[in-house]
ROVO-531064 format. One record per residue: y negated, x negated, z negated of N, C-alpha, C, O in turn; residue in one letter. Coordinates in pm, whole numbers, m for minus. Each point is the difference from the previous one (the first is absolute). Last residue first. Layout:
BEGIN
     n_y     n_x     n_z    ca_y    ca_x    ca_z     c_y     c_x     c_z     o_y     o_x     o_z  resn
       Y       X       Z       Y       X       Z       Y       X       Z       Y       X       Z     A
...
END
This chain:
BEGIN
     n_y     n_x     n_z    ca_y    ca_x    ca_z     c_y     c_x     c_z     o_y     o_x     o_z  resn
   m8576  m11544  m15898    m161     m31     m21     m17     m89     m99    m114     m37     m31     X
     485       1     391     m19      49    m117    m162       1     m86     m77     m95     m13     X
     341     m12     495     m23     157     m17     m19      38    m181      16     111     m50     X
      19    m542     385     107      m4    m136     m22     194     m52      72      56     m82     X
    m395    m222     421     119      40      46     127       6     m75     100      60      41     X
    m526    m208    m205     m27     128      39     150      49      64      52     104     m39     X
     m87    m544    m126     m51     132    m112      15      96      75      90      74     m40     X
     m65    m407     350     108      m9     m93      20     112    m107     100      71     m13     X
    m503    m148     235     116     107     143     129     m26    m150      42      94     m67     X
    m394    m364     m47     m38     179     m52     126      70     124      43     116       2     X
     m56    m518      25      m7      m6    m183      22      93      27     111      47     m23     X
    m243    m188     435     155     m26     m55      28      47    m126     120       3     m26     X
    m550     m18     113      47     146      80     152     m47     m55      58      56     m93     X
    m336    m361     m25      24     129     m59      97      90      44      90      64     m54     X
    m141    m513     271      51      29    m141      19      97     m94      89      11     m84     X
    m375      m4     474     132     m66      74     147      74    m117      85      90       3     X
    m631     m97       0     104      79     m52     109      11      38      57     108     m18     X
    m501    m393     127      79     m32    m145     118      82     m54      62     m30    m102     X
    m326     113     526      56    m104     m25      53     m17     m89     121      m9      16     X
    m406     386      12     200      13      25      51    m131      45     120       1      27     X
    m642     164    m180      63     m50     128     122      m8      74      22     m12     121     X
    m171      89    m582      m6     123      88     m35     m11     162     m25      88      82     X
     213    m344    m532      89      93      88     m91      74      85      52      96      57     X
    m331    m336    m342     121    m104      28     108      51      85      46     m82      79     X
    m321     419    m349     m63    m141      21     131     m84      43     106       3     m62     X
    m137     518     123      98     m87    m136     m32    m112      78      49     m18     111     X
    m158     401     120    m102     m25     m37      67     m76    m158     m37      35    m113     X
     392     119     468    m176     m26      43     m98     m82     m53     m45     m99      58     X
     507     285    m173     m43    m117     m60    m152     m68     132     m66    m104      13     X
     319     500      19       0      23    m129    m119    m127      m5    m120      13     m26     X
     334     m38     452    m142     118     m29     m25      36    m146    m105      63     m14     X
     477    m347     116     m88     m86       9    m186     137      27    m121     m13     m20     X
     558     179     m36     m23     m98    m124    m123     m81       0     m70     m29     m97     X
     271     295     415    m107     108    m116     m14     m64    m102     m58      38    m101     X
     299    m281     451    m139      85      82     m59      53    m161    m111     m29     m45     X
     519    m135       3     m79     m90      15    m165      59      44    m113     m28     m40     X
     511     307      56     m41     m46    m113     m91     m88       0     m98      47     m59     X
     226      57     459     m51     125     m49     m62     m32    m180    m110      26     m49     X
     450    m329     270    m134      m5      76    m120      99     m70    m104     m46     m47     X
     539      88    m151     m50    m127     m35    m134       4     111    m110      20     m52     X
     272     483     m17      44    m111      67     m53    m159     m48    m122      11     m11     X
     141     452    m237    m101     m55      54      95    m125      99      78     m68     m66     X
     m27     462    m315      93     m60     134     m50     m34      96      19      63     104     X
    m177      89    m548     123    m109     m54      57     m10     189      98     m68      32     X
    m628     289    m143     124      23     m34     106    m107      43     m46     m80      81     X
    m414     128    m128      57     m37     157     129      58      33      53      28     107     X
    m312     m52    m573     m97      41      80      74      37     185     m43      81      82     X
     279    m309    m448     m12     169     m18    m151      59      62     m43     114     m20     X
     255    m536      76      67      86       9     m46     136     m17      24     104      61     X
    m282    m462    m103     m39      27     157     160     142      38      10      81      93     X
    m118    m254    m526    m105      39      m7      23      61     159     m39     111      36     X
     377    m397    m214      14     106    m100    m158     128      68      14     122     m15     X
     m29    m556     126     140       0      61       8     109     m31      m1      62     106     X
    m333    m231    m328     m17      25     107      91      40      69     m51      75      83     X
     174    m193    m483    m107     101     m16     m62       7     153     m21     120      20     X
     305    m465    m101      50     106     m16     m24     146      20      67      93      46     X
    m300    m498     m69      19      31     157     102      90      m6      25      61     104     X
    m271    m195    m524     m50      76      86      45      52     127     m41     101      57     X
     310    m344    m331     m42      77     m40     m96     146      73      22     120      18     X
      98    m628      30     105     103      20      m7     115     m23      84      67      62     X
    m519    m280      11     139     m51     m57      81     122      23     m25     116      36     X
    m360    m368     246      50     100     m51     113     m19     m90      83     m90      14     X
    m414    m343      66      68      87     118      41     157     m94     m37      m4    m117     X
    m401    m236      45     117     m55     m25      99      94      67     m34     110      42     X
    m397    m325     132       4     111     m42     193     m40     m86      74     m95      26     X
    m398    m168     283     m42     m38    m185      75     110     m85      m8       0    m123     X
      26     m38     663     146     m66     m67     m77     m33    m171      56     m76     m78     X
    m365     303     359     103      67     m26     157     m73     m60      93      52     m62     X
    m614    m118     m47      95     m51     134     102      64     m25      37       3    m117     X
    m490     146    m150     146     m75     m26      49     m23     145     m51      80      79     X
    m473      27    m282      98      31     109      99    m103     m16     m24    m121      m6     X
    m343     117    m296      75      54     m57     152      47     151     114      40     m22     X
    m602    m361    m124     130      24     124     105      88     m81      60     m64     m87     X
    m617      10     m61     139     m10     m38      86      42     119     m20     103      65     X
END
């Protein structure tokens, strides 16, 4: 049995979760992270998250999650 997925088989994050990440790198990094700086601990969160852990595919996130995260609301 092939059970290994391609990373574009994965479904993307929902609003939800990237909230929750956004929300996760705050209070681990705390709320005054620079966008570069942000991106950095976002994409070290998402290491080992199938499909993001190369950081090609997180162009889109990071934009998501800097939005969440810099709106300063958990």
């Amino acid at each position: 049995m092939n059970d290994i997925r391609h990373p574009s088989n994965f479904p993307p994050l929902t609003t939800e979760q990237i909230r929750e990440l956004a929300a996760s790198i705050r209070e681990v990094f705390g709320s005054s992270l620079s966008r570069e700086s942000f991106a950095d601990k976002l994409l070290i969160f998402l290491e080992d998250v199938p499909g993001y852990e190369s950081g090609e595919n997180s162009i889109d996130l990071i934009a998501a999650a800097w939005a969440k995260y810099a709106d300063r609301h958990p």
